[in-house]
mmCIF file as gemmi writes it, N, C-alpha and C atoms, coordinates in Angstrom:
data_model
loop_
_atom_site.group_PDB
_atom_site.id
_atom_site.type_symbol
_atom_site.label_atom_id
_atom_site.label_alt_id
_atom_site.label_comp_id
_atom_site.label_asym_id
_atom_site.label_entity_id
_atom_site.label_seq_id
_atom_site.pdbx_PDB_ins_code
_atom_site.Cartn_x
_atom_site.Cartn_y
_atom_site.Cartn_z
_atom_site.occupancy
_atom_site.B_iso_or_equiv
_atom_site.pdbx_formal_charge
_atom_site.auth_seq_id
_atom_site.auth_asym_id
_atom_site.pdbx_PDB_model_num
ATOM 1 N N . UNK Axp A 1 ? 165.683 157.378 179.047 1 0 ? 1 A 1
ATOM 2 C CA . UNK Axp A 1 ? 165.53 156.989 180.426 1 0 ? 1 A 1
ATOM 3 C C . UNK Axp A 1 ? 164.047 156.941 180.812 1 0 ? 1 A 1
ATOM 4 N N . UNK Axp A 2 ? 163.495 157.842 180.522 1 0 ? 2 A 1
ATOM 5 C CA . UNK Axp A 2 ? 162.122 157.954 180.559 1 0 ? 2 A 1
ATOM 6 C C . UNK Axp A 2 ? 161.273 156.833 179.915 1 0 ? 2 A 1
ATOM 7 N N . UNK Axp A 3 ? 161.803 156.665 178.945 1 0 ? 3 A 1
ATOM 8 C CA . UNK Axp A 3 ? 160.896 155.738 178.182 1 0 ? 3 A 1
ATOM 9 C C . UNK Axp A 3 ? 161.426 153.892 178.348 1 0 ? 3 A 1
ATOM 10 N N . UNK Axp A 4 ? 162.317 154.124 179.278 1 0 ? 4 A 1
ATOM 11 C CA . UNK Axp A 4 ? 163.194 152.499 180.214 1 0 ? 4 A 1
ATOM 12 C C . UNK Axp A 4 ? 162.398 152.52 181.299 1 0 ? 4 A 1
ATOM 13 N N . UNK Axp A 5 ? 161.494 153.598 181.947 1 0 ? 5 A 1
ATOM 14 C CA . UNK Axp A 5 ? 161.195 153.083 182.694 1 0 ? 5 A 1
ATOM 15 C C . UNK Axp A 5 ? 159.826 153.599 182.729 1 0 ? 5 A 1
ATOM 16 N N . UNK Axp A 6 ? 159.197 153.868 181.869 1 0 ? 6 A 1
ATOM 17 C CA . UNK Axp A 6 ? 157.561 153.421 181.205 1 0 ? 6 A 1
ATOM 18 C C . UNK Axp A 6 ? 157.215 151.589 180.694 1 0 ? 6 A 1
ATOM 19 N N . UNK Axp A 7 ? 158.032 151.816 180.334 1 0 ? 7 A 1
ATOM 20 C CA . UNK Axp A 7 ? 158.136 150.438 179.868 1 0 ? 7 A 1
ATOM 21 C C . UNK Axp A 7 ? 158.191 149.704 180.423 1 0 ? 7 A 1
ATOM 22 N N . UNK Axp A 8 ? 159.007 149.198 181.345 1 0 ? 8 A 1
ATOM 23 C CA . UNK Axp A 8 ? 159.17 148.783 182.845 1 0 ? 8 A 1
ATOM 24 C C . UNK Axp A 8 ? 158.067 148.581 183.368 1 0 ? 8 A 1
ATOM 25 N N . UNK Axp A 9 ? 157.555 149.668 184.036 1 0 ? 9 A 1
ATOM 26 C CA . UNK Axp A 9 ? 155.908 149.354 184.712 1 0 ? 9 A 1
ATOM 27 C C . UNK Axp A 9 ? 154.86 148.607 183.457 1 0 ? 9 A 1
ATOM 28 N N . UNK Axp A 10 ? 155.038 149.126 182.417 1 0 ? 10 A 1
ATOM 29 C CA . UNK Axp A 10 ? 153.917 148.48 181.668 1 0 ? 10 A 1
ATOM 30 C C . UNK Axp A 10 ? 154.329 146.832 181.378 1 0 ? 10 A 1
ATOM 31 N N . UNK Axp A 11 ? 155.445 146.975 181.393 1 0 ? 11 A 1
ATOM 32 C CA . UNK Axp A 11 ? 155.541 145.351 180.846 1 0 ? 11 A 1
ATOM 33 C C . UNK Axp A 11 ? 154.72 144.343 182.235 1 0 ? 11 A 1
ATOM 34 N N . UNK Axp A 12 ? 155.077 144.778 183.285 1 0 ? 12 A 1
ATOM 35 C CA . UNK Axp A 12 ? 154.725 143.822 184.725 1 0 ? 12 A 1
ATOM 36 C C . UNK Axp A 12 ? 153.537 143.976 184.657 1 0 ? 12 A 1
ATOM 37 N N . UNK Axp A 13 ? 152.537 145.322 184.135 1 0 ? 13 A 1
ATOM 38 C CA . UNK Axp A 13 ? 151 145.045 183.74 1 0 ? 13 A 1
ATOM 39 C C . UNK Axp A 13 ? 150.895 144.049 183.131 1 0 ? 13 A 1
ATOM 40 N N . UNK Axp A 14 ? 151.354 143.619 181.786 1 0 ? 14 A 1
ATOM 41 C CA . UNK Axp A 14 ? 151.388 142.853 180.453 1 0 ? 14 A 1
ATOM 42 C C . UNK Axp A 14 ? 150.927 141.348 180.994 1 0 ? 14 A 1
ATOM 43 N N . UNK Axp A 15 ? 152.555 141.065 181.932 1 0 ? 15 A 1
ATOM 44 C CA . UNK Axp A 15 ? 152.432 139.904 182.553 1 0 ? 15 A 1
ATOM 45 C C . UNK Axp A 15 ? 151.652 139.251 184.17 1 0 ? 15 A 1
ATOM 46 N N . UNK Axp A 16 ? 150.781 140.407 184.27 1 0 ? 16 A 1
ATOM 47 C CA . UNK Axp A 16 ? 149.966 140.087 185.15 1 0 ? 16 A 1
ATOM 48 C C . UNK Axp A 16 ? 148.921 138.91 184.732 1 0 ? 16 A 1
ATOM 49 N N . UNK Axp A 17 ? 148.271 138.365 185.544 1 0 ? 17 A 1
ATOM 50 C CA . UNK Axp A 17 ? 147.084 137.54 185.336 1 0 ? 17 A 1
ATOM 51 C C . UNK Axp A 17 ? 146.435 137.853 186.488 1 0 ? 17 A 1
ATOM 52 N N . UNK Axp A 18 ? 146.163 138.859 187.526 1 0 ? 18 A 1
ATOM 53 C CA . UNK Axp A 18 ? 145.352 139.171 188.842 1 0 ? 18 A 1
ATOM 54 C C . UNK Axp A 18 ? 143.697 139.557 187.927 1 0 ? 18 A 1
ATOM 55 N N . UNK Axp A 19 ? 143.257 139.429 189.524 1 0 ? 19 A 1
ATOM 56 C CA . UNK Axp A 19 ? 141.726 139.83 189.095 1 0 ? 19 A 1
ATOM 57 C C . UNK Axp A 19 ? 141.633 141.473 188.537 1 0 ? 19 A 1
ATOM 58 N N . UNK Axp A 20 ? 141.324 142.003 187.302 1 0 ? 20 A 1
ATOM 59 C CA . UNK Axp A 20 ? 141.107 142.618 187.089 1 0 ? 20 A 1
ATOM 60 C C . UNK Axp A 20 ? 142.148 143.398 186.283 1 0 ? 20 A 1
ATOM 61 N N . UNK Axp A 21 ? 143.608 142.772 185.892 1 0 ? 21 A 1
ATOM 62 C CA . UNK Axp A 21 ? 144.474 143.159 185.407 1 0 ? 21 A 1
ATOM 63 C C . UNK Axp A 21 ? 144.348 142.64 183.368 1 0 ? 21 A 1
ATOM 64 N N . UNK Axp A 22 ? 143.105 142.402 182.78 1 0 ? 22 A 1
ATOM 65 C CA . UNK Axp A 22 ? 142.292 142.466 181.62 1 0 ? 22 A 1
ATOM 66 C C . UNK Axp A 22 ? 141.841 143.696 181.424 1 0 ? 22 A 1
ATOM 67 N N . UNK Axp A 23 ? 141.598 144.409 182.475 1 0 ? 23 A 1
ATOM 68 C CA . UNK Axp A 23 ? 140.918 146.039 181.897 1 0 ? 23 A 1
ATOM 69 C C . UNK Axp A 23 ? 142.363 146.699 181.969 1 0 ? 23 A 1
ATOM 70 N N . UNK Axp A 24 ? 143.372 146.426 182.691 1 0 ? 24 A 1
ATOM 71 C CA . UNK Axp A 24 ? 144.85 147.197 182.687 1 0 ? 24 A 1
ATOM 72 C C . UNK Axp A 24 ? 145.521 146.996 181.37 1 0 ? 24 A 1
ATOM 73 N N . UNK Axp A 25 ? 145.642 145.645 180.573 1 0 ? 25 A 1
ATOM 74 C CA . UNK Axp A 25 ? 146.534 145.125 179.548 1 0 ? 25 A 1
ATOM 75 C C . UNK Axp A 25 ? 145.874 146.094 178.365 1 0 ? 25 A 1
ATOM 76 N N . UNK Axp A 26 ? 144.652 145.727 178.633 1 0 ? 26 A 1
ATOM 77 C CA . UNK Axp A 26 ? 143.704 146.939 176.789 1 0 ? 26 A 1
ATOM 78 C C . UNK Axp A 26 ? 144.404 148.322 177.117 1 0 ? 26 A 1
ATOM 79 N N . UNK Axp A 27 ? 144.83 148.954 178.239 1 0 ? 27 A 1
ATOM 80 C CA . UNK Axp A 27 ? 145.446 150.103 178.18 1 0 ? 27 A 1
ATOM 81 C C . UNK Axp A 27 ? 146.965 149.74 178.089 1 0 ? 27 A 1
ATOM 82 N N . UNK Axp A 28 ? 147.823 149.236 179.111 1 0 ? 28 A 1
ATOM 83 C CA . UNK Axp A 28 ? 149.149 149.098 178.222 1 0 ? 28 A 1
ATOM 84 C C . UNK Axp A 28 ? 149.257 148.776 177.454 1 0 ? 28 A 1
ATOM 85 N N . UNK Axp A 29 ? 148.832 147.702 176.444 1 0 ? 29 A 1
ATOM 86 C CA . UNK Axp A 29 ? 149.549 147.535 175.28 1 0 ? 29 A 1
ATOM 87 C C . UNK Axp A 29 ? 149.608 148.455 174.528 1 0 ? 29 A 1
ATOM 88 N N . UNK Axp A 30 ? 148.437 149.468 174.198 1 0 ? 30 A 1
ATOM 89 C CA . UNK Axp A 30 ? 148.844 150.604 173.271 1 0 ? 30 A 1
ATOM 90 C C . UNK Axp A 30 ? 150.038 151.437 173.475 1 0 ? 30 A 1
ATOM 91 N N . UNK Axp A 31 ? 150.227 151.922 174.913 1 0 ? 31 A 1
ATOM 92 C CA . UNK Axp A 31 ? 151.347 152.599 175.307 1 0 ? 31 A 1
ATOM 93 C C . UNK Axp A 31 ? 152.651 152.187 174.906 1 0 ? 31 A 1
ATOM 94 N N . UNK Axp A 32 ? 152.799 150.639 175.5 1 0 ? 32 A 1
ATOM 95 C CA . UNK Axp A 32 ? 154.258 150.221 175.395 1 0 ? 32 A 1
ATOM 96 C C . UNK Axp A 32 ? 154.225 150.482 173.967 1 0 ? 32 A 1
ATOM 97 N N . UNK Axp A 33 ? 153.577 149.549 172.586 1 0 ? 33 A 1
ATOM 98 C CA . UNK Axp A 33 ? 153.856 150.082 171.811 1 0 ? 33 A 1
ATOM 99 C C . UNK Axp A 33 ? 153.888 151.33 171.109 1 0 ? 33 A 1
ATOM 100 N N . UNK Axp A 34 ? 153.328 152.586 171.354 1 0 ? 34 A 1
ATOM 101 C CA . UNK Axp A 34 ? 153.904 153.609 171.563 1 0 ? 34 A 1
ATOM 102 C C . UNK Axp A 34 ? 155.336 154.321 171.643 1 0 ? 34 A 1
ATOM 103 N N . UNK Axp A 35 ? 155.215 153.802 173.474 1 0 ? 35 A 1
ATOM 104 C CA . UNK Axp A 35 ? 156.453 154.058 174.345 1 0 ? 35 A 1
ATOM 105 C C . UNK Axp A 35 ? 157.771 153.366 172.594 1 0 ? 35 A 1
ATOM 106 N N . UNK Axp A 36 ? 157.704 152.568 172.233 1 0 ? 36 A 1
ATOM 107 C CA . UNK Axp A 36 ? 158.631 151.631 171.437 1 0 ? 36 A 1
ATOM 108 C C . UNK Axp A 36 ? 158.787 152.375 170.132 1 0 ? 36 A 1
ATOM 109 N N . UNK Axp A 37 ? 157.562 152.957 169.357 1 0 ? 37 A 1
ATOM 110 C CA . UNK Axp A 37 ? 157.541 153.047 168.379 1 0 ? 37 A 1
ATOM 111 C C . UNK Axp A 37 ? 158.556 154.887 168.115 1 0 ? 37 A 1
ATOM 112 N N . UNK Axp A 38 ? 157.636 155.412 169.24 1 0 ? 38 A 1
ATOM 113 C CA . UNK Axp A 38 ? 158.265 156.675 169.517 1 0 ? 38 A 1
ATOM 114 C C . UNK Axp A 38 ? 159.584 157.02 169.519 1 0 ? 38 A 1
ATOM 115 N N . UNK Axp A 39 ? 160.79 155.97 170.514 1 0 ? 39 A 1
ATOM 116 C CA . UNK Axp A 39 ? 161.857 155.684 170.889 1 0 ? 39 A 1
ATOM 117 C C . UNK Axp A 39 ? 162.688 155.766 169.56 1 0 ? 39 A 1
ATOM 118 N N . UNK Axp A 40 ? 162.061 154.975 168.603 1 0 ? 40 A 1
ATOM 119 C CA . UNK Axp A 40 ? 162.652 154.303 167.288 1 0 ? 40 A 1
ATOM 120 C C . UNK Axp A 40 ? 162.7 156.086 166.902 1 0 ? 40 A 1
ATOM 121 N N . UNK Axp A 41 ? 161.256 156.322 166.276 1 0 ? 41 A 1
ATOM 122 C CA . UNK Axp A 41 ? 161.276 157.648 165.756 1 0 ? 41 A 1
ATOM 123 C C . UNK Axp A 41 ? 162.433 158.5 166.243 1 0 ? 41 A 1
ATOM 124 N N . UNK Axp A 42 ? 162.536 158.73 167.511 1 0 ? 42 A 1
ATOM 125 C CA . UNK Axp A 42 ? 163.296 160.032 167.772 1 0 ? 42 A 1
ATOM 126 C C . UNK Axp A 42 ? 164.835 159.881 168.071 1 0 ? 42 A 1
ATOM 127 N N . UNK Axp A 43 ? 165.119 158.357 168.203 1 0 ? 43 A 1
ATOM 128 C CA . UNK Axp A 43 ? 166.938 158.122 168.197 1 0 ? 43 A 1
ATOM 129 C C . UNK Axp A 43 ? 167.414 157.8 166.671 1 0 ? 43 A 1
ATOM 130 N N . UNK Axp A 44 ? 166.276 157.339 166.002 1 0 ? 44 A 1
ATOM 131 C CA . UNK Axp A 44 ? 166.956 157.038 164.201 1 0 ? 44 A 1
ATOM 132 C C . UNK Axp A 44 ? 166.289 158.035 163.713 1 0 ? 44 A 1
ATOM 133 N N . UNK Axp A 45 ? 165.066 157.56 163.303 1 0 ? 45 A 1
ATOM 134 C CA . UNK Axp A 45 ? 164.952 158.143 162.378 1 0 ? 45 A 1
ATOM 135 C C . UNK Axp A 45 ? 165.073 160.091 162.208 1 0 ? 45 A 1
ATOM 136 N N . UNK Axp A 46 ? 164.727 160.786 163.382 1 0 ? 46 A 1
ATOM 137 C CA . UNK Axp A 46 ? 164.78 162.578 163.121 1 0 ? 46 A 1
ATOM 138 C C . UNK Axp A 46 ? 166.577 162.371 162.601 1 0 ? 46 A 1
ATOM 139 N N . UNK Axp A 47 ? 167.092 161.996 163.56 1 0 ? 47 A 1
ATOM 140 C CA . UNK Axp A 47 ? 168.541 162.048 163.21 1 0 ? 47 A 1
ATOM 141 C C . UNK Axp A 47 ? 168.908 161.641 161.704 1 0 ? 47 A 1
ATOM 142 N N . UNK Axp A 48 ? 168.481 160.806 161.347 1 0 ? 48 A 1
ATOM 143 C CA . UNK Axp A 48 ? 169.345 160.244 159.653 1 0 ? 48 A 1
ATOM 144 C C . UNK Axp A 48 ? 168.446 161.219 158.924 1 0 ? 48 A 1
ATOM 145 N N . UNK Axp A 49 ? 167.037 161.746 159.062 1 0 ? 49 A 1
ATOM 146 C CA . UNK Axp A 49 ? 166.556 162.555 158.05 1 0 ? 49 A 1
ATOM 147 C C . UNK Axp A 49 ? 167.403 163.98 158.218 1 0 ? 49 A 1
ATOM 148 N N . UNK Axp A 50 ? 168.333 164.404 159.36 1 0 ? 50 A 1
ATOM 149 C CA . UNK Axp A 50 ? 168.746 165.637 159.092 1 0 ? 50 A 1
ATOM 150 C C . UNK Axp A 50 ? 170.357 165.064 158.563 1 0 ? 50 A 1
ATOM 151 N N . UNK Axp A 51 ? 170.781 164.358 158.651 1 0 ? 51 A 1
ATOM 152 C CA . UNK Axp A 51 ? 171.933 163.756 158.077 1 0 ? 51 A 1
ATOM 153 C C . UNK Axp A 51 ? 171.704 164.251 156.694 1 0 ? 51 A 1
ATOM 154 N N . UNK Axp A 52 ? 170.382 163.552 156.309 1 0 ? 52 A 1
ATOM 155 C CA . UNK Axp A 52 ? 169.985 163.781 154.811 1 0 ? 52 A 1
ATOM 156 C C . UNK Axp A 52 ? 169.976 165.066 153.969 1 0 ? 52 A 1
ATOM 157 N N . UNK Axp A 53 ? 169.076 165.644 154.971 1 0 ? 53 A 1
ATOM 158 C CA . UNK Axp A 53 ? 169.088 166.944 154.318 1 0 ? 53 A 1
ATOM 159 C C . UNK Axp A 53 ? 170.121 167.571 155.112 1 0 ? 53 A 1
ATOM 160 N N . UNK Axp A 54 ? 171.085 167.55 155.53 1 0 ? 54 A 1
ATOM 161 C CA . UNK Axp A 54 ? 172.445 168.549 155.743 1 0 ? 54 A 1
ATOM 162 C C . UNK Axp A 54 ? 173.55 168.06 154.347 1 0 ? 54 A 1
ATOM 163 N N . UNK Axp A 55 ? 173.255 166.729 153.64 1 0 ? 55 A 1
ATOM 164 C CA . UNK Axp A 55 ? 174.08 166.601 152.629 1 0 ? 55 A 1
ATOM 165 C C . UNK Axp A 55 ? 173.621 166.774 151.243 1 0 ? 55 A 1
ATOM 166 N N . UNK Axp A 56 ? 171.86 167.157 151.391 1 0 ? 56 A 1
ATOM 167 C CA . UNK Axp A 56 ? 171.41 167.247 150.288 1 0 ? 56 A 1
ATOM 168 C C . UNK Axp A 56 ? 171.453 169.024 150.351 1 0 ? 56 A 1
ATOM 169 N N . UNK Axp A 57 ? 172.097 169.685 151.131 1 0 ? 57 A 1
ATOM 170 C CA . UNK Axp A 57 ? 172.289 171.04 151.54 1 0 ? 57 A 1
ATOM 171 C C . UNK Axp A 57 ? 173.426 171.728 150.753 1 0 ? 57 A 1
């Protein structure tokens, strides 16, 4: 939930074109991808690595 609605605000940065919304985008883009990469990490992947090792157990 948290990270639906980080994302959210950063994307409407993304698609700005206002005066001065070039010094905003060099900071969201790192985040969202972040915000994205993080998401992945902690709904797949922690989960299937303890899958793993609970059957390699």
């Amino acid at each position: 939930m948290t990270a639906c609605a980080v994302l959210a605000s950063l994307v409407s940065i993304l698609w700005e074109s206002n005066i001065g919304s070039d010094v905003m985008k060099t900071i969201a883009a790192p985040i969202v991808g972040g915000m994205i990469t993080s998401t992945i990490h902690v709904l797949i992947l922690v989960p299937v690595s303890f899958v793993m090792m609970k059957e390699r157990a």
